[in-house]
C-alpha positions as CSV (number, residue, x, y, z in Angstrom):
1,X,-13.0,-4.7,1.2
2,X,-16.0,-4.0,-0.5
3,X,-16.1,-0.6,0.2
4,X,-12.9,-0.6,-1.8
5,X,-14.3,-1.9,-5.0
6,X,-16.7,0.8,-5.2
7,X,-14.6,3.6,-4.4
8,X,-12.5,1.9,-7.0
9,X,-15.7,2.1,-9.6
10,X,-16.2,5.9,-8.7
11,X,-12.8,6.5,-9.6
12,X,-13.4,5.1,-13.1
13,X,-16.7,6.2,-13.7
14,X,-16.0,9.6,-13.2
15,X,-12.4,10.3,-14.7
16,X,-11.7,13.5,-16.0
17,X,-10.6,12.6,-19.5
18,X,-9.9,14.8,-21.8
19,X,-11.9,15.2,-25.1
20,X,-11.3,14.5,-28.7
21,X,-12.5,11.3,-28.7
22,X,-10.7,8.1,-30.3
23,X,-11.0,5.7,-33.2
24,X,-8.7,2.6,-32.6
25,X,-9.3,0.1,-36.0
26,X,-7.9,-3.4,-36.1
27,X,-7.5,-6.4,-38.2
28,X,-6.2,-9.4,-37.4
29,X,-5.8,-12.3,-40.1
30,X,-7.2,-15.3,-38.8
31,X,-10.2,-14.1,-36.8
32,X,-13.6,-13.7,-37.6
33,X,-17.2,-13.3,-36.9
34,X,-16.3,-13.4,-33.2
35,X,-16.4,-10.5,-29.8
36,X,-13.3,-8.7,-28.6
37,X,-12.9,-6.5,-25.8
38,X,-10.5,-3.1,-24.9
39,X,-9.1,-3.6,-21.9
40,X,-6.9,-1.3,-19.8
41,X,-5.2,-2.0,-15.7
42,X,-5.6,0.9,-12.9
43,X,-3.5,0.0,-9.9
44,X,-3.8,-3.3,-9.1
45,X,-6.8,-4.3,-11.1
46,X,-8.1,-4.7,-14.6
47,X,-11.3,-3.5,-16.5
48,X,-13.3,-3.3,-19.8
49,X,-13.5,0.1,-21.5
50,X,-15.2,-1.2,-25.4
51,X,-16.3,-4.1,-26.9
52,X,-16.4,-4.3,-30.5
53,X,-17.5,-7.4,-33.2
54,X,-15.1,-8.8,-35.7
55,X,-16.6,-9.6,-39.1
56,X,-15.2,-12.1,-41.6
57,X,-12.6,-10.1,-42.9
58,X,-11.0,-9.7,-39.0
59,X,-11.9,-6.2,-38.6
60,X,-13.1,-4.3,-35.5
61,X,-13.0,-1.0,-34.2
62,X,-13.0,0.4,-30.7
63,X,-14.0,3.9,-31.1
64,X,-16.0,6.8,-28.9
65,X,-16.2,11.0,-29.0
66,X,-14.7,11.1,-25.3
67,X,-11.0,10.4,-25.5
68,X,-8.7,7.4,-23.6
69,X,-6.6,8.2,-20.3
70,X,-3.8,7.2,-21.5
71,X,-1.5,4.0,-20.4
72,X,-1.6,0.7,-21.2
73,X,-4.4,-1.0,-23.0
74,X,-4.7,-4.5,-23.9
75,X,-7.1,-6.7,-26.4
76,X,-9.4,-9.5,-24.7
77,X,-10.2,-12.8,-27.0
78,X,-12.3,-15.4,-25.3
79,X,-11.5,-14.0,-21.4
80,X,-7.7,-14.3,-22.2
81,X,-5.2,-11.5,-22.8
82,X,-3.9,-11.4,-26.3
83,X,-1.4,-8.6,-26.7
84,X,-1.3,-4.9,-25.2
85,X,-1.0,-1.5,-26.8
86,X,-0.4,1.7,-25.7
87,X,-2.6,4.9,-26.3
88,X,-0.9,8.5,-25.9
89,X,-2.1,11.7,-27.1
90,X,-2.9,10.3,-31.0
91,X,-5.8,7.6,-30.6
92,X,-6.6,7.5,-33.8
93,X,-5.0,5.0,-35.6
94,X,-4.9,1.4,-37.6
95,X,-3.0,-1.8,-36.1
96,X,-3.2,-4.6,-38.2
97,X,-1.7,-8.7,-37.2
98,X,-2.4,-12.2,-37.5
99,X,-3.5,-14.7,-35.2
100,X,0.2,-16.5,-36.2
101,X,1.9,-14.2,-34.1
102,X,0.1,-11.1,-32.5
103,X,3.4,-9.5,-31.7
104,X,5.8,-10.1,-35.0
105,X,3.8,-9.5,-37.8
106,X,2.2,-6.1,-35.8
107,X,2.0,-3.4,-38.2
108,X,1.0,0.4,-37.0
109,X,-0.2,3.4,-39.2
110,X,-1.0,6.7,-38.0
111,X,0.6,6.2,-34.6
112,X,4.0,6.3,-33.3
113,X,3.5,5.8,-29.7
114,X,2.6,1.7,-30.8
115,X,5.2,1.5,-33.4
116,X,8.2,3.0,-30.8
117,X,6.0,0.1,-28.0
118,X,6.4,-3.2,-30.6
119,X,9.5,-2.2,-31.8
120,X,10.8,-2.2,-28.1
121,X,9.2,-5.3,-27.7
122,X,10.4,-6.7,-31.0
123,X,14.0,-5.6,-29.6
124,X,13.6,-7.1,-26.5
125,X,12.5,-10.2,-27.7
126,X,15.5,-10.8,-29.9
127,X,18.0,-9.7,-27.0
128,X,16.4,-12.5,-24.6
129,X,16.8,-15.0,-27.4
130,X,20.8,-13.5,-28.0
131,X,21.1,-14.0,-24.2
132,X,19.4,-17.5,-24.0
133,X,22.9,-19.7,-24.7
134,X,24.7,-17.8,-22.1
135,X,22.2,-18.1,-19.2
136,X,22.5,-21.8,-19.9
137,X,26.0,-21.8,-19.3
138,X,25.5,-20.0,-16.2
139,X,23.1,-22.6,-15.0
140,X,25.3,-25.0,-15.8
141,X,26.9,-26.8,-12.5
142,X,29.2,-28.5,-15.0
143,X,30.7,-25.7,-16.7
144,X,33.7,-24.9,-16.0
145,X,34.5,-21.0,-14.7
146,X,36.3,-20.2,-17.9
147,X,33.0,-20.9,-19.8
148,X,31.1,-18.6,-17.0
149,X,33.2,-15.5,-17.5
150,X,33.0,-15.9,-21.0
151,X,29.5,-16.0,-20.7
152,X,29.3,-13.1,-18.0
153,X,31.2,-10.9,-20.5
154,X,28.6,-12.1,-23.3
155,X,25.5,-11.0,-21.4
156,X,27.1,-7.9,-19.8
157,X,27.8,-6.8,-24.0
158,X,23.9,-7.4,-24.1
159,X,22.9,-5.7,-21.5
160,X,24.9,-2.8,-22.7
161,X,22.8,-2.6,-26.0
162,X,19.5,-3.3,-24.2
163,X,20.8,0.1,-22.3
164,X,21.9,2.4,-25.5
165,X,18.4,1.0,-27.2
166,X,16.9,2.4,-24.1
167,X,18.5,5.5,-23.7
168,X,17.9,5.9,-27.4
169,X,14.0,5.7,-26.9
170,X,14.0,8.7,-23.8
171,X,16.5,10.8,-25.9
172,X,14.4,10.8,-29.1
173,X,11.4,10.3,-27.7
174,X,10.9,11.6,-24.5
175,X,6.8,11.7,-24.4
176,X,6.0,8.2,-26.0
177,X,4.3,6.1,-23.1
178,X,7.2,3.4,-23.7
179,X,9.7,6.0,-22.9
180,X,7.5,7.2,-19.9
181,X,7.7,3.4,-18.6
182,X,11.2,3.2,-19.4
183,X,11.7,6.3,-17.4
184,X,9.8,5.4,-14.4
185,X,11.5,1.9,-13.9
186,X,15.1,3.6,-14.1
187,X,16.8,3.5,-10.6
188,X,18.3,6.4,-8.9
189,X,21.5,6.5,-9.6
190,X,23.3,7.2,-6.1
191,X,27.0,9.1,-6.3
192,X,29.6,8.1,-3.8
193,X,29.4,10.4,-1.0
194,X,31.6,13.3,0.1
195,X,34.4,13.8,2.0
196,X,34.0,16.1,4.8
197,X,36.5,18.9,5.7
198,X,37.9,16.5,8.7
199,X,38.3,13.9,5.9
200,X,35.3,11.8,7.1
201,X,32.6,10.8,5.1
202,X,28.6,11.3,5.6
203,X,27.7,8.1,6.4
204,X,23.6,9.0,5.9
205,X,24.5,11.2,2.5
206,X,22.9,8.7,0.2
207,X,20.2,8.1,2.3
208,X,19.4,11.1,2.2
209,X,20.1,12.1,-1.6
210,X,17.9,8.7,-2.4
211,X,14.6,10.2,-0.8
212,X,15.6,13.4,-2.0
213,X,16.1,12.4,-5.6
214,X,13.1,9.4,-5.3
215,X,11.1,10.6,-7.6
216,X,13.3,11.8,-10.0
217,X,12.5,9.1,-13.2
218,X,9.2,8.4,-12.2
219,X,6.4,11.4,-12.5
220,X,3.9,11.4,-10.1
221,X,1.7,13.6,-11.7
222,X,1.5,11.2,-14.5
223,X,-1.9,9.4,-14.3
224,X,-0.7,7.7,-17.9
225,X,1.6,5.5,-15.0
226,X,-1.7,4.5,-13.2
227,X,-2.7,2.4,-15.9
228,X,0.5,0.1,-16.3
229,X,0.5,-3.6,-16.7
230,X,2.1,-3.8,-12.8
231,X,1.2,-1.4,-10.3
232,X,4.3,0.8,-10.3
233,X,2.5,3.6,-9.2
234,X,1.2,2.3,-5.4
235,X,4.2,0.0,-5.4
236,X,6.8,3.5,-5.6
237,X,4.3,5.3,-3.1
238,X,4.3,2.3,-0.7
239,X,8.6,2.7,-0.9
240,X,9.1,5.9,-0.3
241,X,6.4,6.2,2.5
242,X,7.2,3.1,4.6
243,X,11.1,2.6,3.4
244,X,12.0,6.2,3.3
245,X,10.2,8.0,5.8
246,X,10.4,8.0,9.7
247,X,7.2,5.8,11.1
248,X,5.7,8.7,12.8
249,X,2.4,10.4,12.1
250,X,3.8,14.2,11.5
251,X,6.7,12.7,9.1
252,X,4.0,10.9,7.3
253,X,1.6,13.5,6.8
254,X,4.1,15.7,6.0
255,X,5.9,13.1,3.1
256,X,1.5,12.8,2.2
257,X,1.0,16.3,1.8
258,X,4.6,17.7,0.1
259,X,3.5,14.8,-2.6
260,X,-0.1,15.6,-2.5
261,X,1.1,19.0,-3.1
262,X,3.1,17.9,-6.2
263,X,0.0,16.3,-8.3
264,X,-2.9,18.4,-7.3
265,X,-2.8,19.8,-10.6
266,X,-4.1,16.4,-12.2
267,X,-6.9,15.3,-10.4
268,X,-6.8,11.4,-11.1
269,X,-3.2,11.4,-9.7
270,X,-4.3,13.4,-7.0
271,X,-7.5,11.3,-6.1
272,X,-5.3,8.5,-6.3
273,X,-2.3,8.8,-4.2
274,X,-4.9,10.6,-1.6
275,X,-7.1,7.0,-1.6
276,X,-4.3,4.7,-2.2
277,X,-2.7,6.5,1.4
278,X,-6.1,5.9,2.9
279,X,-6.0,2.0,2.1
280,X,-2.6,1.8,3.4
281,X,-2.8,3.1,6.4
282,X,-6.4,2.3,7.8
283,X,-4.8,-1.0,8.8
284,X,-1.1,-0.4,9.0
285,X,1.5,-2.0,9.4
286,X,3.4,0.1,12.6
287,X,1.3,0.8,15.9
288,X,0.4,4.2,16.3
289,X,0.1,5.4,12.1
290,X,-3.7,4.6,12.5
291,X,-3.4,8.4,13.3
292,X,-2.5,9.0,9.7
293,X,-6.0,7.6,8.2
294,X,-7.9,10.1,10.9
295,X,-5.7,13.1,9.7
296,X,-6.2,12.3,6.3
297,X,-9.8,12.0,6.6
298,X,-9.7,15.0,8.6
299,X,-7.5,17.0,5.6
300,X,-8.8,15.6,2.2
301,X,-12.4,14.7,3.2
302,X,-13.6,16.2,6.4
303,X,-12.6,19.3,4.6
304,X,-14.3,18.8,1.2
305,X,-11.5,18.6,-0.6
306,X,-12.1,15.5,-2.3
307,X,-15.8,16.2,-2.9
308,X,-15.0,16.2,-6.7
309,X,-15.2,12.5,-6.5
310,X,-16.4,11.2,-3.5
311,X,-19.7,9.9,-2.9
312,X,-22.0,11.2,0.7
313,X,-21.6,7.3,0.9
314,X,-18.4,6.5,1.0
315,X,-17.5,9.5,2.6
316,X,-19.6,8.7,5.9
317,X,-18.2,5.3,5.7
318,X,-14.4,7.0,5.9
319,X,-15.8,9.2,8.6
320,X,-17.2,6.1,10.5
321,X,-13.5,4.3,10.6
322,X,-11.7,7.7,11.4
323,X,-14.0,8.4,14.1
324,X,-13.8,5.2,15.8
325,X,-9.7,5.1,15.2
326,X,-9.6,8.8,17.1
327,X,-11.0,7.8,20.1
328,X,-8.1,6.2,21.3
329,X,-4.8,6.8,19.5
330,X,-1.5,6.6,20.7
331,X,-0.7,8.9,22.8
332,X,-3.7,10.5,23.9
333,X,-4.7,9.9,27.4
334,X,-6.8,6.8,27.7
335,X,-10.2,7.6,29.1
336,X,-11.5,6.0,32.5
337,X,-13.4,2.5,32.6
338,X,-15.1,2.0,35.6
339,X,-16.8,-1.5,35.8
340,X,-18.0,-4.2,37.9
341,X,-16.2,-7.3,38.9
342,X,-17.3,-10.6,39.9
343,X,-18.1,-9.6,43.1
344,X,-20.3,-6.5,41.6
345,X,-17.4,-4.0,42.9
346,X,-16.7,-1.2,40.8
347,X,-13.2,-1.1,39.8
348,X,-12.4,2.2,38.0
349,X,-9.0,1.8,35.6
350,X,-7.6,5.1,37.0
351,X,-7.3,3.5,40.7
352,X,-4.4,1.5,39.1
353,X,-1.4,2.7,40.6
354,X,1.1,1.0,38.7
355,X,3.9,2.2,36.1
356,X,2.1,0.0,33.3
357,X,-1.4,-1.1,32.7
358,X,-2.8,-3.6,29.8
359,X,-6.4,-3.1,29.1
360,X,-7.5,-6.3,27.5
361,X,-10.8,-6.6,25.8
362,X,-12.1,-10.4,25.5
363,X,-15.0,-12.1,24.7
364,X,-15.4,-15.6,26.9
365,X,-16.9,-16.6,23.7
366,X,-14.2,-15.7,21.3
367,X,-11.7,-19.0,19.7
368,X,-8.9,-16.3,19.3
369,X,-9.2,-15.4,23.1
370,X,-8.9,-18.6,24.3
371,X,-5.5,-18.8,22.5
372,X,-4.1,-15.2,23.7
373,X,-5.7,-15.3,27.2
374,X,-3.3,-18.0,28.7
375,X,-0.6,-16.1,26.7
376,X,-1.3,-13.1,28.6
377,X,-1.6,-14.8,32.0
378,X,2.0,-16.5,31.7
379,X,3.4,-12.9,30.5
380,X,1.8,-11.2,33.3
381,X,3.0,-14.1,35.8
382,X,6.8,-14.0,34.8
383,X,6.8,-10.1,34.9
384,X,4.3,-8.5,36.6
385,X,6.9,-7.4,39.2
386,X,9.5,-6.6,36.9
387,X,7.7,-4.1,34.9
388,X,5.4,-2.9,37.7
389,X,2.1,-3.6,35.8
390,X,-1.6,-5.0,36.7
391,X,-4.3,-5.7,33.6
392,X,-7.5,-4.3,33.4
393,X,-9.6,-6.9,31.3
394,X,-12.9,-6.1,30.1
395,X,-15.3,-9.1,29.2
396,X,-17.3,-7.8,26.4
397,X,-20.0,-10.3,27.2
398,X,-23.3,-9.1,29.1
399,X,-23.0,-12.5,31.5
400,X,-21.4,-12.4,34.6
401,X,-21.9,-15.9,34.5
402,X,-19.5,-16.9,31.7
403,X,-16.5,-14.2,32.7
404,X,-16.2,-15.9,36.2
405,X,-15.9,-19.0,34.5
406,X,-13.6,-17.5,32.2
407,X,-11.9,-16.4,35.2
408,X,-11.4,-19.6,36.5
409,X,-10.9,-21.6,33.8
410,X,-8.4,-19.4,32.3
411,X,-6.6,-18.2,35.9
412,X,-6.8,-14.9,35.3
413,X,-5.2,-13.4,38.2
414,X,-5.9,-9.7,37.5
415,X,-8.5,-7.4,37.9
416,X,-11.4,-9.1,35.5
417,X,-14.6,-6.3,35.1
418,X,-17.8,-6.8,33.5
419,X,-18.1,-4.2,30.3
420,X,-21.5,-3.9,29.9
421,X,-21.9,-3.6,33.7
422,X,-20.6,0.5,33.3
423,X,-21.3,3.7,35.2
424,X,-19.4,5.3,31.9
425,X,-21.2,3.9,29.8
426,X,-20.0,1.9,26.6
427,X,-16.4,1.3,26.4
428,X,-16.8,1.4,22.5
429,X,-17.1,4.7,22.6
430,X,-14.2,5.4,24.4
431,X,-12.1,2.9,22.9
432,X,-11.2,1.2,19.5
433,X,-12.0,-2.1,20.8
434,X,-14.5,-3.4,18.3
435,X,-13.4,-7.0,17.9
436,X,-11.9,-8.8,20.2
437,X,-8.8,-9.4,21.6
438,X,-7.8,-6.2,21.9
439,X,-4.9,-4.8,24.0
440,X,-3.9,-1.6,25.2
441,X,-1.1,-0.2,27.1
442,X,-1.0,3.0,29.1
443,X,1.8,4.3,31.3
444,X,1.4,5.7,34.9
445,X,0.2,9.3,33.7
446,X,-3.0,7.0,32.0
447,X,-1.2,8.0,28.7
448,X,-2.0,4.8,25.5
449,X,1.8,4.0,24.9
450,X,0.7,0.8,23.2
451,X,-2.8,-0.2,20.8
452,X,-3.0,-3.8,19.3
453,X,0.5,-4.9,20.5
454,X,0.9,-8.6,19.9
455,X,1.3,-10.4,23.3
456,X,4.2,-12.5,22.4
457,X,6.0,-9.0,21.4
458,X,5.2,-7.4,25.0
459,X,8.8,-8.0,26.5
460,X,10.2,-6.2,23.5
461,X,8.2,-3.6,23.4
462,X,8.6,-2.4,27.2
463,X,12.1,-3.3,27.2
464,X,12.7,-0.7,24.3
465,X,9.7,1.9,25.5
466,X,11.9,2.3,28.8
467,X,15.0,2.7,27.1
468,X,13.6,5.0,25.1
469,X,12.2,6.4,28.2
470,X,15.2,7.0,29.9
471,X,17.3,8.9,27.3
472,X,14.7,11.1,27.0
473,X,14.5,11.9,30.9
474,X,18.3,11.2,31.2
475,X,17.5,9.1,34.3
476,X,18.3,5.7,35.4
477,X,14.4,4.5,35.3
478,X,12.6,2.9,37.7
479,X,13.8,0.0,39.7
C-alpha cells in the first residue's frame, strides 16, 4: 500500500498543467486573522494545493504563475471542509460570503464556471426542500395510498424540473465543469431492442449497445473528472472493465488498450487509467487476470512508455510483482518440483499420474494453515477418487522435524515433501507461492488450471472445469 501513496505523490508532483497561472481572491464576512487552505480530491483521496492568511477584513487569496488542473476545489477552515468551488479555464476571479451561510449569500465576479456551480446548488437546494413534505408522506406507514400517489405525482413534477434545469445547464453551457459533472453522471439511455426478420428479438442487443455506448456522457479524456468530490472516474473504469467485459486476459487488455488508446492524448488521464488498471488488477478479484498486471507492466512500463512519470523506483518495484506473478500463471505449464519426503525420498511432481494435482504450499508454523489444512484433508478424503487427484504439499519450513509432525498431527494422507530439501532448487522461483497457503491446480498434461482457489470452492470449481472440459472436446469425460 505504501508503494501506492507514492506513486500517488508522483502523480501530483509532476502534473502537466498548463500555464497562465491563477489568482483566486476571497472574502468571507465573519472571519479574520486566521489560516485557510485550497484544497482539491484526485481519485479517491484529498490534498492541499495553497494556503493563504485571512486578515481582519476576511480576505485571502490563493494565487500562483502555474495554472490549476481543473475540477473540483474546496476551502479548508480548522481541518474541516467549508464549501467547494470549481476552477475551469478562467482562474482568475473574486468570490465573496459570510460565515452565516457559505453557500446562500455566495457572490462570484469574473467567473461563470462558479456562478453556473452555486446557482445549481442554490437550485438544488430549494428543489430538496419543495420535495421534503412529499417524502414524508411517503414514509409515512399511516398514510393512506391516495396521499402516496398524490405525493408520487408531486415529486415526479420535481424531478421533471430538476431535469429541464439540468438539461438547461449542458445546452447553454456545455464546457462549465458543472455541466461536465452533470454530463458524466447521466445514464445511458438504452432503446428497446429490435425485431429481427423472423420476428424475434436480440435478446443480448442492449448488452451490447450499453458497453458500446458506455462512455458516451462521461469523457475519459477529461482529467477535469479526476478531481471530483467522489471518484467517478475509477468507479466508471472499474464498471465497464469487470461488469462489461468478459473475465479473460485478451478481452481485458484489449477493453485496457482501445481506452488507453482513447486518452493518450492527455497525459494525466492517460497515466491514470494506466495506474488505476495496475491497482486493480495486481490483486484481482477473478483467478487467472493476475496475467493482466504482467502484460501491463510488460506494455506501459517494461516498454518505457510511462517513463514520463514514473520513477527507476517504482518501476522496479512493478517489475518485482510482475515477475514473480509470470512465473506461474494460469495456464502455463507448471514447472517440476522434485523434493524430499519424510523418509528423504525424492518425490518429483511430474511422477503424479493422476487427472488432477493440488500443489499446496504450507508452513507448519502458519495460524492460517492450520485452519485450511484439515479443510484440505476432508476434501481430498471425500473425493480423491471421484476426481482422480493426489496433492503435492510443500512445507516451506527447512525442519523435517516439524512437517512430520505436521503430518501426523494434521493426517495428511498425501504426498508431504520437504521445500527446502530441492534438487530444483527454490520453489519461489518457480512458483508464486510467497506466503503461505497457497494452492495450485494442474491437470494431467502438468498444465496450472487453478492459482489461489479457495478450498471450500474446490467441488465447484472442478465440477464446472470438466463441464467446461467436455464441450470443448465433445466427449463424455473421464469416468
Amino acid at each position: 500500500m505504501r508503494i501506492v501513496v507514492i506513486i500517488v505523490g508522483v502523480i501530483l508532483s509532476i502534473s502537466s498543467w498548463a500555464q497562465g497561472g491563477y489568482k483566486i481572491d476571497f472574502k468571507i464576512n465573519g472571519l479574520k486573522d486566521t489560516t485557510t487552505y485550497l484544497g482539491y480530491y484526485y481519485g479517491e483521496s484529498t490534498y492541499v494545493k495553497d494556503t493563504a492568511r485571512v486578515n481582519a477584513n476576511g480576505e485571502f487569496q490563493f494565487a500562483s504563475t502555474t495554472s490549476l488542473p481543473q475540477g473540483v476545489y474546496f476551502l479548508v477552515l480548522n481541518k474541516t471542509r467549508i464549501f467547494e468551488i470549481v476552477v475551469g479555464s478562467d482562474q482568475q476571479f473574486q468570490m465573496e460570503t459570510s460565515t452565516a451561510d457559505y453557500i446562500k449569500n455566495m457572490k462570484v465576479t469574473g467567473d461563470d464556471d462558479n456562478k453556473i456551480f452555486f446557482e445549481n446548488m442554490m437550485f438544488n437546494m430549494a428543489r430538496n426542500q419543495e420535495a421534503t413534505p412529499f417524502f414524508s408522506v411517503m414514509n409515512d406507514e399511516s398514510a393512506n395510498e391516495e396521499a402516496k400517489t398524490s405525493a408520487r405525482a408531486s415529486l415526479q413534477k420535481i424531478n421533471e424540473k430538476v431535469f429541464a434545469y439540468q438539461n438547461g445547464i449542458l445546452e447553454k453551457y456545455p464546457q462549465s465543469m458543472t455541466a461536465r459533472m452533470l454530463k458524466a453522471t447521466k445514464p445511458v439511455e438504452v432503446p428497446d431492442p429490435p425485431k429481427k426478420a423472423d420476428g424475434t428479438i436480440d435478446s443480448t442487443f442492449q448488452y451490447k449497445y450499453y458497453r458500446q455506448h458506455f462512455f458516451d456522457n462521461f469523457d475519459i479524456s477529461d482529467d477535469a473528472l479526476i478531481r471530483l468530490p467522489k471518484p467517478f472516474y475509477a468507479e466508471k473504469l472499474t464498471e465497464y472493465l469487470e461488469k462489461l467485459i468478459v473475465p479473460h486476459p485478451d478481452s481485458v487488455m484489449n477493453a485496457i488498450n482501445a481506452l488507453a488508446t482513447r486518452v493518450k492524448n492527455n497525459q494525466e488521464t492517460y497515466k491514470y487509467l494506466i495506474w488505476n488498471a495496475v491497482l486493480t488488477y495486481q490483486n484481482p478479484k477473478i483467478m487467472g487476470l493476475d496475467e493482466v498486471y504482467v502484460r501491463l507492466y510488460d506494455t506501459y512500463f517494461a516498454s518505457g512508455e510511462m517513463d514520463f512519470w514514473i520513477s527507476d523506483a517504482i518501476k522496479k518495484n512493478l517489475k518485482d510483482h510482475a515477475d514473480k506473478l509470470r512465473l506461474s500463471l494460469v495456464g502455463q505449464t507448471a514447472k517440476n518440483l522434485i523434493m524430499q519426503d519424510q523418509n528423504l525420498v525424492l518425490k518429483s511432481l511430474y511422477d503424479i499420474k493422476k487427472k488432477y494435482t493440488i500443489i499446496f504450499f504450507f508452513d507448519p508454523d502458519c495460524g492460517h494453515c492450520r485452519e485450511e489444512t484439515p479443510k484440505l484433508v476432508d476434501f481430498y478424503n471425500g473425493n480423491k477418487d471421484r476426481f482422480n487427484l493426489e496433492v503435492y504439499a510443500v512445507s516451506a519450513d527447512t525442519s523435517m522435524q516439524k512437517m512430520k509432525d505436521y503430518i501426523k498431527e494434521m493426517k495428511m494422507p498425501w504426498i508431504t515433501v520437504n521445500g527446502p530439501r530441492s534438487t530444483v532448487g527454490s520453489y519461489q522461483k518457480l512458483y508464486d507461492a510467497f506466503s503461505t497457503p497457497t494452492m495450485y491446480i494442474i491437470n494431467e498434461k502438468k498444465e496450472i488450471i487453478a492459482k489461489k482457489p479457495p478450498i471450500d470452492r474446490l467441488v465447484d470449481f472442478l465440477e464446472n472445469y470438466e463441464r467446461m472440459q467436455k464441450r470443448k472436446e465433445g466427449v463424455g469425460g473421464y469416468e
